[in-house]
TORVEXMI-726156 format. One record per residue (C-alpha): x, y, z; chain; residue in one letter. Coordinates in Angstrom, 3 decimals, m for minus. Layout:
<sites>
<u->X v->Y w->Z chaine->A residu->A>
...
</sites>
This chain:
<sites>
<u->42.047 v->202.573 w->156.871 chaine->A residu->X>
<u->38.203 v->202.593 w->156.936 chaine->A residu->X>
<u->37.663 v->199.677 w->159.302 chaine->A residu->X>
<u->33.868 v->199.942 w->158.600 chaine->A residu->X>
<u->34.170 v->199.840 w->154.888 chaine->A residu->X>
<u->36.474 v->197.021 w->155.526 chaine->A residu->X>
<u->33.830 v->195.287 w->157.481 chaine->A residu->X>
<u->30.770 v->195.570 w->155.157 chaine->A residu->X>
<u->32.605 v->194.497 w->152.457 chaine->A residu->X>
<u->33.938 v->191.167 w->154.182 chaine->A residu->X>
<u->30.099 v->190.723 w->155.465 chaine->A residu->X>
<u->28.776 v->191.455 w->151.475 chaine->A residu->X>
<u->30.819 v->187.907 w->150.439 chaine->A residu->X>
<u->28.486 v->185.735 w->152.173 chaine->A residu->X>
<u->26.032 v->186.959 w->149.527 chaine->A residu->X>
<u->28.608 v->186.904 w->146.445 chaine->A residu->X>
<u->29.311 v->183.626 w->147.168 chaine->A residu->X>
<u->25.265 v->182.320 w->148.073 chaine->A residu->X>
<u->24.561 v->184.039 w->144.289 chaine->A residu->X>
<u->26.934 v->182.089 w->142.925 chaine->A residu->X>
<u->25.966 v->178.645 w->144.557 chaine->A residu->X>
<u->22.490 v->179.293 w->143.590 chaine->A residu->X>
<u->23.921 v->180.194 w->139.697 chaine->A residu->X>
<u->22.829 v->183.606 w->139.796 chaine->A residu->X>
<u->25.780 v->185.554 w->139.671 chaine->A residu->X>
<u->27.073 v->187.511 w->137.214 chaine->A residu->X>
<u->30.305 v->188.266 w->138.187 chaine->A residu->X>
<u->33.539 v->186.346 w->137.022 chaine->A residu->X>
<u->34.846 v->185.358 w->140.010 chaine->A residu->X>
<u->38.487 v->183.605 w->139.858 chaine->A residu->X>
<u->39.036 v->181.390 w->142.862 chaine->A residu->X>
<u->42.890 v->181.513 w->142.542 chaine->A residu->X>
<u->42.847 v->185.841 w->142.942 chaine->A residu->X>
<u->39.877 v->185.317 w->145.765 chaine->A residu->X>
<u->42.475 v->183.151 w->147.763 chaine->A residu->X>
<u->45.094 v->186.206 w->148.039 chaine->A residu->X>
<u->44.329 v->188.043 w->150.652 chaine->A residu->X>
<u->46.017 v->190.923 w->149.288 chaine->A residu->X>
<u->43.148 v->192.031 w->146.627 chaine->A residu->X>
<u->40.587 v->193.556 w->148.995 chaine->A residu->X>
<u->41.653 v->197.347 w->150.339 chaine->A residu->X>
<u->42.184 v->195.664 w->153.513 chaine->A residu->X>
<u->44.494 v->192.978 w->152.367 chaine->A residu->X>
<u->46.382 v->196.472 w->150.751 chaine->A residu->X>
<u->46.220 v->197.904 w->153.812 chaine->A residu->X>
<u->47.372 v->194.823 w->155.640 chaine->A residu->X>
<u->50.480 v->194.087 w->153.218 chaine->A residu->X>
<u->51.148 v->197.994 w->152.895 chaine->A residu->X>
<u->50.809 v->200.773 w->155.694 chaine->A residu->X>
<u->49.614 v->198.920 w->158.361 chaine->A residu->X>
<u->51.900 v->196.042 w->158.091 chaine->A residu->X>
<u->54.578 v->198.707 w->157.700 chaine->A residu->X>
<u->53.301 v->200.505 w->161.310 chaine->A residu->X>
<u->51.027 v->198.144 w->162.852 chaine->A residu->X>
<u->53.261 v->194.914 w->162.787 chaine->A residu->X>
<u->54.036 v->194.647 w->166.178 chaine->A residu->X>
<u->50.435 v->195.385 w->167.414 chaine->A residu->X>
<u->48.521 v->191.484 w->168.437 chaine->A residu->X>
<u->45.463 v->193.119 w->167.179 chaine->A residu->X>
<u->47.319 v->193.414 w->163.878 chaine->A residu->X>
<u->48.558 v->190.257 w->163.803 chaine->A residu->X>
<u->45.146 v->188.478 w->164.048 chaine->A residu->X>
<u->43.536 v->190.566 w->161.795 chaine->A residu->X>
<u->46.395 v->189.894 w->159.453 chaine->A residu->X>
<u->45.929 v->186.124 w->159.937 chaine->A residu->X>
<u->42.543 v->185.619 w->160.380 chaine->A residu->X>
<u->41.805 v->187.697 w->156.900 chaine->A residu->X>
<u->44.103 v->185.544 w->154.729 chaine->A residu->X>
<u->42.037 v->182.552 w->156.076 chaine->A residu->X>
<u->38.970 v->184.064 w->155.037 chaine->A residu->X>
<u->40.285 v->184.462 w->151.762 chaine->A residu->X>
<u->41.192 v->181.120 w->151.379 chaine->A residu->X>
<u->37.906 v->179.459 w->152.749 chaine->A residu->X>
<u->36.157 v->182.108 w->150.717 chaine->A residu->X>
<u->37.884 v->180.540 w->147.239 chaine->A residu->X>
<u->37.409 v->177.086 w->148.527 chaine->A residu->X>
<u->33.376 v->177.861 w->148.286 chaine->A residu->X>
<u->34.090 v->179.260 w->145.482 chaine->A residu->X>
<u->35.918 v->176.578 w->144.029 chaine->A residu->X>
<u->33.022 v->174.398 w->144.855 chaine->A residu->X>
<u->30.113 v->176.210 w->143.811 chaine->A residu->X>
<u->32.050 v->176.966 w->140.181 chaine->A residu->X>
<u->32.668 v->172.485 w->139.914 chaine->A residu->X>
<u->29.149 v->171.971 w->140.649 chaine->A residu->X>
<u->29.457 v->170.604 w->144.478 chaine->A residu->X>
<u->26.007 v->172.704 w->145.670 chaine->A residu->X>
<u->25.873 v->170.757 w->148.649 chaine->A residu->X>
<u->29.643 v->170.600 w->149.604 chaine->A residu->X>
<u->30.056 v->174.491 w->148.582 chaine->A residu->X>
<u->26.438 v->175.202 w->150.913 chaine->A residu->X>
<u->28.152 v->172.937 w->153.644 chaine->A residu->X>
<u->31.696 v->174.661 w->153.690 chaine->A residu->X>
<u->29.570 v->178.550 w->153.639 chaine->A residu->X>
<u->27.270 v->177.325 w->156.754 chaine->A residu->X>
<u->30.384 v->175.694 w->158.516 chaine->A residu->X>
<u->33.735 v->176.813 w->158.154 chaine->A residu->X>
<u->33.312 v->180.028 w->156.258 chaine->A residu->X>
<u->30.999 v->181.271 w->158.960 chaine->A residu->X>
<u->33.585 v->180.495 w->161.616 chaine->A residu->X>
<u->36.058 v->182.343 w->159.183 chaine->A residu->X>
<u->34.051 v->185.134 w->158.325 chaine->A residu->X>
<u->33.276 v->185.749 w->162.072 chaine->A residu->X>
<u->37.026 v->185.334 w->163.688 chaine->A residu->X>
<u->37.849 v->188.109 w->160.845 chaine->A residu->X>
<u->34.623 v->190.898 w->161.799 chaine->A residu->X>
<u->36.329 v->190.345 w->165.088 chaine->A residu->X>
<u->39.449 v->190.887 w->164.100 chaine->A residu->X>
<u->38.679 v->193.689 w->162.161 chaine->A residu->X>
<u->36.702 v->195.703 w->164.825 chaine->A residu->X>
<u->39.478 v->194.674 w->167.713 chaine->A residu->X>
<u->42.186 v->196.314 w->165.575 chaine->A residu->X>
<u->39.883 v->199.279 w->164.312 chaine->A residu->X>
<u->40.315 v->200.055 w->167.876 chaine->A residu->X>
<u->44.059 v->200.143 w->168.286 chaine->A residu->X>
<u->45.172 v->200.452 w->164.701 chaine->A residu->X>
<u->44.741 v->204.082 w->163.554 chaine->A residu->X>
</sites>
């Protein structure tokens, strides 16, 4: 698993998600697949081989749990943003999508660390 890949594309959301508050995205992003935290090549990874060899690891566990909540906030601004709620959608990505987004960068480089 490329931790750092993993990383930069977890940290490249906040901007997915800021384009698409401010309606200038193009992508065709579907809240209901963004939720799933099994779409990203870390969710793979997480729900493959390293949930296969890494289970037992804490530093697994957290990055396991931490992720799927950053999927779900993650479609929740999403969900937001695509009904027309700028303000709520803004509010949620300052507030609890930051706290998300950090416990999971964490995550991610504790079990980088111990999860080879």
């Amino acid at each position: 698993m490329d931790f750092q890949s993993a990383i930069g594309a977890h940290q490249k959301w906040k901007i997915r998600l800021r384009m698409v508050i401010d309606g200038n995205s193009t992508e065709q992003l579907d809240p209901d697949l963004v939720c799933k935290g099994d779409q990203c090549e870390l969710g793979q990874w997480i729900h493959g081989a390293g949930g296969q060899s890494m289970e037992a690891k804490p530093e697994f566990t957290e990055v396991k749990t931490t992720h799927a909540h950053f999927h779900t906030v993650a479609a929740s601004v999403l969900q937001k943003a695509q009904a027309g709620d700028k303000a709520g959608a803004n509010a949620l990505l300052e507030g609890e999508y930051y706290d998300a987004s950090t416990k999971v960068l964490l995550a991610i480089s504790k079990c980088s660390a111990v999860c080879k």
